[in-house]
Every structure is written in C-alpha cells, then in structure tokens.
PDB file as gemmi writes it, atoms N, CA and C in Angstrom:
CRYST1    1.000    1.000    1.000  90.00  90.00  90.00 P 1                      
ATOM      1  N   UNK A   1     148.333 165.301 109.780  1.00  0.00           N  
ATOM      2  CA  UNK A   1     147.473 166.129 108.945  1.00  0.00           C  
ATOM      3  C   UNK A   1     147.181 165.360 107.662  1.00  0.00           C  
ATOM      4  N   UNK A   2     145.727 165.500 107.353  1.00  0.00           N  
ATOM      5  CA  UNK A   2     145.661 164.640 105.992  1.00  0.00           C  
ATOM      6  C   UNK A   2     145.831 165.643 104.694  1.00  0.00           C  
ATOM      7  N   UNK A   3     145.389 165.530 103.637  1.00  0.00           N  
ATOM      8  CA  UNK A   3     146.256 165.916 102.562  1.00  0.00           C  
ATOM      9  C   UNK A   3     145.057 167.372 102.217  1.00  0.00           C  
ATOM     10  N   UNK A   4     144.038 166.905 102.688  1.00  0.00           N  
ATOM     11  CA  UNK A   4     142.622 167.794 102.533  1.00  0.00           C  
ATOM     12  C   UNK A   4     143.161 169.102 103.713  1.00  0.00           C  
ATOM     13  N   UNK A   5     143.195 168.838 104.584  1.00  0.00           N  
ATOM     14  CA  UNK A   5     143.810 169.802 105.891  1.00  0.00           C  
ATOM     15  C   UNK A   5     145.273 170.725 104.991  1.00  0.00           C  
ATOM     16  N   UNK A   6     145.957 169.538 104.390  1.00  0.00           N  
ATOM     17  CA  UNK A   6     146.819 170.608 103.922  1.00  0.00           C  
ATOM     18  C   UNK A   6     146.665 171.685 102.719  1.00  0.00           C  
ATOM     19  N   UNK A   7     145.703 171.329 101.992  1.00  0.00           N  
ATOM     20  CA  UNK A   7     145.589 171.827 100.706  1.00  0.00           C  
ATOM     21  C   UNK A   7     144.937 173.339 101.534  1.00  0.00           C  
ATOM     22  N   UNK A   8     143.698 172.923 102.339  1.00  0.00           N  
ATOM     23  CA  UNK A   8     142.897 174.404 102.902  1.00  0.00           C  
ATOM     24  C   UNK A   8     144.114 175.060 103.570  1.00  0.00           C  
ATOM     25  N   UNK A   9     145.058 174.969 104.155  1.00  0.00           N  
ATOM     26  CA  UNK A   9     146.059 175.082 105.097  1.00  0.00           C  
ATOM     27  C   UNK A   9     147.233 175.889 104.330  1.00  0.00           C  
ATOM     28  N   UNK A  10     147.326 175.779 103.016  1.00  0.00           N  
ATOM     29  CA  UNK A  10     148.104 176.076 101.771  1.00  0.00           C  
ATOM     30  C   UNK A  10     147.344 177.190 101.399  1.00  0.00           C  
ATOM     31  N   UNK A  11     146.171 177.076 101.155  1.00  0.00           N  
ATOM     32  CA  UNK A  11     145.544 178.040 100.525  1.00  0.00           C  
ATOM     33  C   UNK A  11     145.438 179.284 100.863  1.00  0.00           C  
ATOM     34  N   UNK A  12     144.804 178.872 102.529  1.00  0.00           N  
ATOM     35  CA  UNK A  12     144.816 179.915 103.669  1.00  0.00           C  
ATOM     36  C   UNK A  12     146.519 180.818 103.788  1.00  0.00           C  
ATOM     37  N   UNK A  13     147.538 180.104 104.045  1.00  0.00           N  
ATOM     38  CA  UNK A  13     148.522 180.648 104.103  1.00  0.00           C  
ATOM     39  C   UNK A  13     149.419 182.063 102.775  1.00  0.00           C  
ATOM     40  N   UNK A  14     148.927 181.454 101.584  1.00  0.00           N  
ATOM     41  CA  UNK A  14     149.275 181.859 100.461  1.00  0.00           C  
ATOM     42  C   UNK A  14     148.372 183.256 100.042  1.00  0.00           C  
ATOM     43  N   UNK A  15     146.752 183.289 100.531  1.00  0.00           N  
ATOM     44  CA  UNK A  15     146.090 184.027 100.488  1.00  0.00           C  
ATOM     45  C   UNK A  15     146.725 185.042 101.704  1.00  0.00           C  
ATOM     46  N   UNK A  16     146.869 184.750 102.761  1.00  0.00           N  
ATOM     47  CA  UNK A  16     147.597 185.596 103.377  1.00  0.00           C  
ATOM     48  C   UNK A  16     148.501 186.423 103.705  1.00  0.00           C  
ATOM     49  N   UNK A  17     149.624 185.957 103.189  1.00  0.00           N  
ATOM     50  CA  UNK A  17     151.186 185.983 102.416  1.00  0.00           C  
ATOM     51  C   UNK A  17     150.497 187.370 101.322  1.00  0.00           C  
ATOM     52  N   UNK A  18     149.394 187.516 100.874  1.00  0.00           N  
ATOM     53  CA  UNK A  18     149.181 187.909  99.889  1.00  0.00           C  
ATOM     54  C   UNK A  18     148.307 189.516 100.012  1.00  0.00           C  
ATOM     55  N   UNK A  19     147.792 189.334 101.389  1.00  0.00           N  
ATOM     56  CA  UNK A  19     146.968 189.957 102.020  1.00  0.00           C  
ATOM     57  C   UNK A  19     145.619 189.710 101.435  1.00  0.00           C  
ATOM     58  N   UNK A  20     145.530 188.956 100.819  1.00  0.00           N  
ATOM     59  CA  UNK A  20     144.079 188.389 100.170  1.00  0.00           C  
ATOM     60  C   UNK A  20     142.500 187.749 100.860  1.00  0.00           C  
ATOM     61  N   UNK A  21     141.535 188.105 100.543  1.00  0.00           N  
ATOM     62  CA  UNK A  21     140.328 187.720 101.045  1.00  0.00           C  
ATOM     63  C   UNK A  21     140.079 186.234  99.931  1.00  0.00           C  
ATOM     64  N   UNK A  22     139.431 185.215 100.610  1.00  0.00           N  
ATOM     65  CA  UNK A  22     139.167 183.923  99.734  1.00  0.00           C  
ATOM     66  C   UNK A  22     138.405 184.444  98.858  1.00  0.00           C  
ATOM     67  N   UNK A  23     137.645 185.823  98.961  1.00  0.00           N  
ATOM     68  CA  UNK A  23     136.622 186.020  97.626  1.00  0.00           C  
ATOM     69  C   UNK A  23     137.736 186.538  96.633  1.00  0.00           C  
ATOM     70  N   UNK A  24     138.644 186.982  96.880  1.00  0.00           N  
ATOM     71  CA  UNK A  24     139.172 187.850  95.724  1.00  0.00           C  
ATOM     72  C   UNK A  24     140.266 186.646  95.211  1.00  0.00           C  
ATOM     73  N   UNK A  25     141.027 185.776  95.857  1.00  0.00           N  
ATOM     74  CA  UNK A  25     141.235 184.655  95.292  1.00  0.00           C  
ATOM     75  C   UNK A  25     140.476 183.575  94.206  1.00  0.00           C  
ATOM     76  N   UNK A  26     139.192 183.599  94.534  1.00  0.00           N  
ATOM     77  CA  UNK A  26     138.068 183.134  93.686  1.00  0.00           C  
ATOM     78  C   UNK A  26     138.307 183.459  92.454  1.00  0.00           C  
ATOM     79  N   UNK A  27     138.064 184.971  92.637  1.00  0.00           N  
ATOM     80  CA  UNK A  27     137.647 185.868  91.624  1.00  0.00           C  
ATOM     81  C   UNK A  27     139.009 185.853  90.120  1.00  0.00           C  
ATOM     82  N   UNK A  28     139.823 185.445  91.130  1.00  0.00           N  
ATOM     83  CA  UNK A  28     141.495 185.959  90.352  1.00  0.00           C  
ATOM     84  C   UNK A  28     141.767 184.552  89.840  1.00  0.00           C  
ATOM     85  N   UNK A  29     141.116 183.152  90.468  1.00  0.00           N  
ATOM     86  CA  UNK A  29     140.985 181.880  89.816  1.00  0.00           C  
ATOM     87  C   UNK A  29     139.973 181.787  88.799  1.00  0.00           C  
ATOM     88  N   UNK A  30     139.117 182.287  88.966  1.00  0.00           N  
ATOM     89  CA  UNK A  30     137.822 181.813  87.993  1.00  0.00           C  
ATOM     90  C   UNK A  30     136.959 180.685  88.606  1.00  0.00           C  
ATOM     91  N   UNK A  31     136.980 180.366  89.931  1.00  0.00           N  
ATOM     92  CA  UNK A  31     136.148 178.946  90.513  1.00  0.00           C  
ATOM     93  C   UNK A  31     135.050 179.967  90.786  1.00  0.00           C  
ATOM     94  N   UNK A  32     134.219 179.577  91.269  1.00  0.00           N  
ATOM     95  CA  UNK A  32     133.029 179.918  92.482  1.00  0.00           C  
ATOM     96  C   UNK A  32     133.633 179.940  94.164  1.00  0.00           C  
ATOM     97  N   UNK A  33     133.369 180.967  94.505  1.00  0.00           N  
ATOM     98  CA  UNK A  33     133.960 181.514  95.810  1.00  0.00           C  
ATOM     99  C   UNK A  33     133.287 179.829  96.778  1.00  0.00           C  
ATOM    100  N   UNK A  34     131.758 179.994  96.449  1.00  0.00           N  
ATOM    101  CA  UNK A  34     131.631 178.612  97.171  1.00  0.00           C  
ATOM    102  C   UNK A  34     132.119 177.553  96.872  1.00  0.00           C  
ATOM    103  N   UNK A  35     132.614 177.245  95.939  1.00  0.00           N  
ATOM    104  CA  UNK A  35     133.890 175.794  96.007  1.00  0.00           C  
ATOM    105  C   UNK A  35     135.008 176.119  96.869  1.00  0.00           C  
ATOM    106  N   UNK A  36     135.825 177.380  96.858  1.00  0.00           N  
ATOM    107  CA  UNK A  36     136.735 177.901  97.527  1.00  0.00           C  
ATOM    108  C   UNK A  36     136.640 177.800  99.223  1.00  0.00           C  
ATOM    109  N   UNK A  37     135.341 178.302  99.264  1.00  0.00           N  
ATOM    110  CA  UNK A  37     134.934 177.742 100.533  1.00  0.00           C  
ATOM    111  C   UNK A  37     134.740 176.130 100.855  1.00  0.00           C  
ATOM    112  N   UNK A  38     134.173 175.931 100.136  1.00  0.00           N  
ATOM    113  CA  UNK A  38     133.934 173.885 100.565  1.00  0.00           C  
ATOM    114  C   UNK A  38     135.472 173.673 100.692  1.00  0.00           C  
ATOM    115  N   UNK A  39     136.251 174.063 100.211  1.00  0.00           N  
ATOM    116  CA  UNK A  39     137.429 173.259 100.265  1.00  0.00           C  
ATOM    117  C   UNK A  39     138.142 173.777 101.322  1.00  0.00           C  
ATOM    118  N   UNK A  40     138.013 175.027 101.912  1.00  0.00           N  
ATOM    119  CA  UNK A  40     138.705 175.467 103.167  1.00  0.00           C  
ATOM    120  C   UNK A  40     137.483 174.473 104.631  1.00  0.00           C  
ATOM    121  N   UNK A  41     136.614 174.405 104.692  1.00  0.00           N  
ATOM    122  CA  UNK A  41     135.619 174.135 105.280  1.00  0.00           C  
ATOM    123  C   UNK A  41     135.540 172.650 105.345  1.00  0.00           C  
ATOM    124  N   UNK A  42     136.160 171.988 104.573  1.00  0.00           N  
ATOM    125  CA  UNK A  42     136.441 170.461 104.556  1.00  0.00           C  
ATOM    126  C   UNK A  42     135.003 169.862 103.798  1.00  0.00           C  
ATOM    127  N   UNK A  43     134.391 170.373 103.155  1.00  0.00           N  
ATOM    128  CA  UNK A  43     133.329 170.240 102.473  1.00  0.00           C  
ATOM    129  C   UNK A  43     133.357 169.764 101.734  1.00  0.00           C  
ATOM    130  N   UNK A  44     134.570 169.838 100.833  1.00  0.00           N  
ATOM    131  CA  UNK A  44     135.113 169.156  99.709  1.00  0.00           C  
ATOM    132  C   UNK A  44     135.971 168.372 100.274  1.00  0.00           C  
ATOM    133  N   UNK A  45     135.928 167.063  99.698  1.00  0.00           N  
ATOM    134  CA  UNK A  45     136.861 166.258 100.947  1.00  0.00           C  
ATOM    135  C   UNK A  45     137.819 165.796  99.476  1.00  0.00           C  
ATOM    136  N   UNK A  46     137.971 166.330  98.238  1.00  0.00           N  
ATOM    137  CA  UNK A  46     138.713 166.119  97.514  1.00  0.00           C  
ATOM    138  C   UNK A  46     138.949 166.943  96.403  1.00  0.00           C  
ATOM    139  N   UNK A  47     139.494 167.720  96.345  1.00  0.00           N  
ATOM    140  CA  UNK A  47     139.765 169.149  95.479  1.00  0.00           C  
ATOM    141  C   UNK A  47     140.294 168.493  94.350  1.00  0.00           C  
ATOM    142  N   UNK A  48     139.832 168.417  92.921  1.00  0.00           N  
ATOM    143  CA  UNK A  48     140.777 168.239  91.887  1.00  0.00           C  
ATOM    144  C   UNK A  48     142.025 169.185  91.354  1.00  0.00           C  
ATOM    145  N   UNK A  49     142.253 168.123  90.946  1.00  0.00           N  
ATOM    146  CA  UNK A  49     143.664 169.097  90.546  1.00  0.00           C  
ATOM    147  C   UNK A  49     143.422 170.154  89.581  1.00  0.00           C  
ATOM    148  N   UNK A  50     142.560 170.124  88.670  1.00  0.00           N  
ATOM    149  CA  UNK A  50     142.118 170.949  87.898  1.00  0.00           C  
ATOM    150  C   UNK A  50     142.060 172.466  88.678  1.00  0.00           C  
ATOM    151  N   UNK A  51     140.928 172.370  89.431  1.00  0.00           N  
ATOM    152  CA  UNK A  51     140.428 173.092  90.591  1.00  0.00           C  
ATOM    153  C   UNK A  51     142.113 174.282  91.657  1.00  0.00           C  
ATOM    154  N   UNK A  52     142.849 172.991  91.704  1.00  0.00           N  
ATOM    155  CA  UNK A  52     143.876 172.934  92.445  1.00  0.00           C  
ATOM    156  C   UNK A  52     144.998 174.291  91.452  1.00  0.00           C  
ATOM    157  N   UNK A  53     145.285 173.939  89.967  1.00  0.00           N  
ATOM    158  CA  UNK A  53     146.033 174.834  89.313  1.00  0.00           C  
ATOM    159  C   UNK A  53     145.184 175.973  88.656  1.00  0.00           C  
ATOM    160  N   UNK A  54     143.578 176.045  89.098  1.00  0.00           N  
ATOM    161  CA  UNK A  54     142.962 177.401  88.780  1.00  0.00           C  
ATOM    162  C   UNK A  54     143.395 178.418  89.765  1.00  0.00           C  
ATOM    163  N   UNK A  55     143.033 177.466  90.982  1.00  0.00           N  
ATOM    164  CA  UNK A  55     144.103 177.992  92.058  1.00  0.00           C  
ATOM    165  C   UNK A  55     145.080 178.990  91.782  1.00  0.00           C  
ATOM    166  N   UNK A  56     145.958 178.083  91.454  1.00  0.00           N  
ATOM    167  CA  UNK A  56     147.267 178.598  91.553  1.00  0.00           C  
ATOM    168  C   UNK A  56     147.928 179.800  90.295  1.00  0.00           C  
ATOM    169  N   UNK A  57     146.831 179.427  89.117  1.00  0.00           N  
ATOM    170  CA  UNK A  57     147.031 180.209  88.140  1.00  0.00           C  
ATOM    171  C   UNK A  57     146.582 181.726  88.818  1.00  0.00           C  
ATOM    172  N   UNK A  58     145.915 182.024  89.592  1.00  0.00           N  
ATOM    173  CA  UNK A  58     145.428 182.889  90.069  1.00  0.00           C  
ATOM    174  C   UNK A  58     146.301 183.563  90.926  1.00  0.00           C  
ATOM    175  N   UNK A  59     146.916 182.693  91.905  1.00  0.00           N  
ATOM    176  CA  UNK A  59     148.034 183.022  92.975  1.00  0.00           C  
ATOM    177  C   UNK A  59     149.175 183.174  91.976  1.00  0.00           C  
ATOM    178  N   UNK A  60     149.401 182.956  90.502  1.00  0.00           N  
ATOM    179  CA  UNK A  60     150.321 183.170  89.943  1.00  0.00           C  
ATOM    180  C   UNK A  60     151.731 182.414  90.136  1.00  0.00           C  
ATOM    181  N   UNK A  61     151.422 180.923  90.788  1.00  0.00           N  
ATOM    182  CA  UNK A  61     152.150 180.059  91.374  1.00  0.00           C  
ATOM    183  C   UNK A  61     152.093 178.713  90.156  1.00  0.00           C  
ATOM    184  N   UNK A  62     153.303 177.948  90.479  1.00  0.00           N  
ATOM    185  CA  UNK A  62     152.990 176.873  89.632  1.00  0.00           C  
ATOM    186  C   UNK A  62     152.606 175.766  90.924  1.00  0.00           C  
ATOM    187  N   UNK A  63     152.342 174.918  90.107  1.00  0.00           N  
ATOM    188  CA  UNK A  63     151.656 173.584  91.131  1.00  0.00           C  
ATOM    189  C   UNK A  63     152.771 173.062  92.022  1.00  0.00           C  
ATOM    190  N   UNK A  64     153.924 173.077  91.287  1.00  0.00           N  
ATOM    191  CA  UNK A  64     155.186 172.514  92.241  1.00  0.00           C  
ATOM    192  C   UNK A  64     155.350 173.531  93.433  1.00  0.00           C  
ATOM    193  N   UNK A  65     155.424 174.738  93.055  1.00  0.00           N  
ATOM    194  CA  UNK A  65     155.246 175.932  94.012  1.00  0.00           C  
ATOM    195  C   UNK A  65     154.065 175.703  95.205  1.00  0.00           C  
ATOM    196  N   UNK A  66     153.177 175.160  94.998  1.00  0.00           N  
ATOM    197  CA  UNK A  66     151.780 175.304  96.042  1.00  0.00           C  
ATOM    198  C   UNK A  66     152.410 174.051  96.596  1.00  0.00           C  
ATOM    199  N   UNK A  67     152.465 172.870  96.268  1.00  0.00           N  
ATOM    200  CA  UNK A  67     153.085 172.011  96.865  1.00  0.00           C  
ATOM    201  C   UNK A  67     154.089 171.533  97.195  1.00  0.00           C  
ATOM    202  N   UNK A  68     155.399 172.871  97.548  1.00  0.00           N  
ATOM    203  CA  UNK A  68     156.458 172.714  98.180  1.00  0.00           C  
ATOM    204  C   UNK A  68     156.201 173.458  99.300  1.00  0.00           C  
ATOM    205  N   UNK A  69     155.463 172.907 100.418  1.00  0.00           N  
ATOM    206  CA  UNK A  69     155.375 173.205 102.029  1.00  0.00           C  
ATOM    207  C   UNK A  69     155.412 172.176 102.809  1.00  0.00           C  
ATOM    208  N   UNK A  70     155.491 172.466 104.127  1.00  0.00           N  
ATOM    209  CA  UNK A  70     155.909 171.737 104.875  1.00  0.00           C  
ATOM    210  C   UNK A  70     154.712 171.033 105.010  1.00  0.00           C  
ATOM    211  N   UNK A  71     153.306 171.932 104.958  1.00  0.00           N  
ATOM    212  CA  UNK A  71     152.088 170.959 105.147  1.00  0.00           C  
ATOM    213  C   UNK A  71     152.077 169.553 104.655  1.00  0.00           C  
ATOM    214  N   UNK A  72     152.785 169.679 103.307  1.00  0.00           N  
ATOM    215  CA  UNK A  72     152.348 168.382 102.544  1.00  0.00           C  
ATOM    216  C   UNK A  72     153.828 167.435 103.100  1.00  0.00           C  
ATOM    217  N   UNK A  73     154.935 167.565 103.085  1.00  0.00           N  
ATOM    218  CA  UNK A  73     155.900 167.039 104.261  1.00  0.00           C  
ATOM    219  C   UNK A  73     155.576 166.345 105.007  1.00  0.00           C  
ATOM    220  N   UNK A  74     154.611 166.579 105.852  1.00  0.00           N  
ATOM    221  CA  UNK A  74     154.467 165.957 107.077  1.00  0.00           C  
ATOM    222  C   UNK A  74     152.208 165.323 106.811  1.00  0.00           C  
ATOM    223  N   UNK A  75     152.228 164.826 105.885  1.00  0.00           N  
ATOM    224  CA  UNK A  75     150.758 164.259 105.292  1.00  0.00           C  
ATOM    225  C   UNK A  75     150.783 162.976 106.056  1.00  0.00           C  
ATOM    226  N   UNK A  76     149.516 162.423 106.691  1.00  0.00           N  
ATOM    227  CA  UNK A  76     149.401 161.293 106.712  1.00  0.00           C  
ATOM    228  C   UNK A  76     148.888 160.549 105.822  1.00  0.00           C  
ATOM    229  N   UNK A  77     149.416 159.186 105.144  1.00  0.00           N  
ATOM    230  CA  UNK A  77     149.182 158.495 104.191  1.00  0.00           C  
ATOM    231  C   UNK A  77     147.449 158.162 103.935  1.00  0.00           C  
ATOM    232  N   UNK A  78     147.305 158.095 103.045  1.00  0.00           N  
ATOM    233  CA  UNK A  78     145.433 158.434 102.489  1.00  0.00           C  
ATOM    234  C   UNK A  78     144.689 156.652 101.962  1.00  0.00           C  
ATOM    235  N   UNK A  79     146.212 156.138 101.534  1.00  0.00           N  
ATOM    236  CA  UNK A  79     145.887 154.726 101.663  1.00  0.00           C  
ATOM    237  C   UNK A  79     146.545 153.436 102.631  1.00  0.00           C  
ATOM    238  N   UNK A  80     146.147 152.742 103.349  1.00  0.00           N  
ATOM    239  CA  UNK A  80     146.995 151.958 104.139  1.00  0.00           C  
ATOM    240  C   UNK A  80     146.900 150.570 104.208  1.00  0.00           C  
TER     241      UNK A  80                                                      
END                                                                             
C-alpha cells in the first residue's frame, strides 16, 4: 500500500469509527468537501500536512494519533 492509499484508508476508517459522512468531516475540518474527496479518490496524489492536521483537528485527533495505524506500518517506500 502506498502512503496516499493509506492516508484515504485512515480517513475512511476514522470517519467511520465515528459514524461520520466525508461531508460532515469537511465541515468539522474547515477544507472543501471536494479536497476531502480528491484525497479519498486518489485525486490528490499528495495531501499536505497542513490539509492532513485540519483533518485531524476536526476528528479531534492529534497527528501522531492519525498516524498510529497499521496502514502506515505496512507503506511501501515512495523513494527507491
């Protein structure tokens, strides 16, 4: 899995966990629902981190929190 697969993969899971729709995640980040989408959709093939802890400010998570899963565990390397 590359690191893009995991981030949508994170997102998806956490919104769920949450019983959450990606619009109301949006809404509770402050992004545009359509960035939210590009980035589940692989559209965005690189989410900033910025982007990444609006996120999470929203999910009420810290960044270490979003990125302690197994998704990112098991990443295939992005440079080789």
């Amino acid at each position: 899995m590359d690191t893009r697969q995991a981030v949508a993969e994170r997102i998806l899971q956490l919104c769920e966990e949450r019983n959450w729709a990606l619009n109301a995640l949006a809404r509770r980040s402050a992004i545009p629902p359509s960035t939210l989408k590009n980035i589940i959709n692989g559209e965005s093939k690189n989410p900033g981190i910025v982007t990444i802890k609006l996120l999470c400010d929203g999910l009420g998570i810290s960044l270490a929190e979003f990125f302690d899963a197994e998704s990112f565990h098991s990443t295939d390397p992005q440079i080789q």
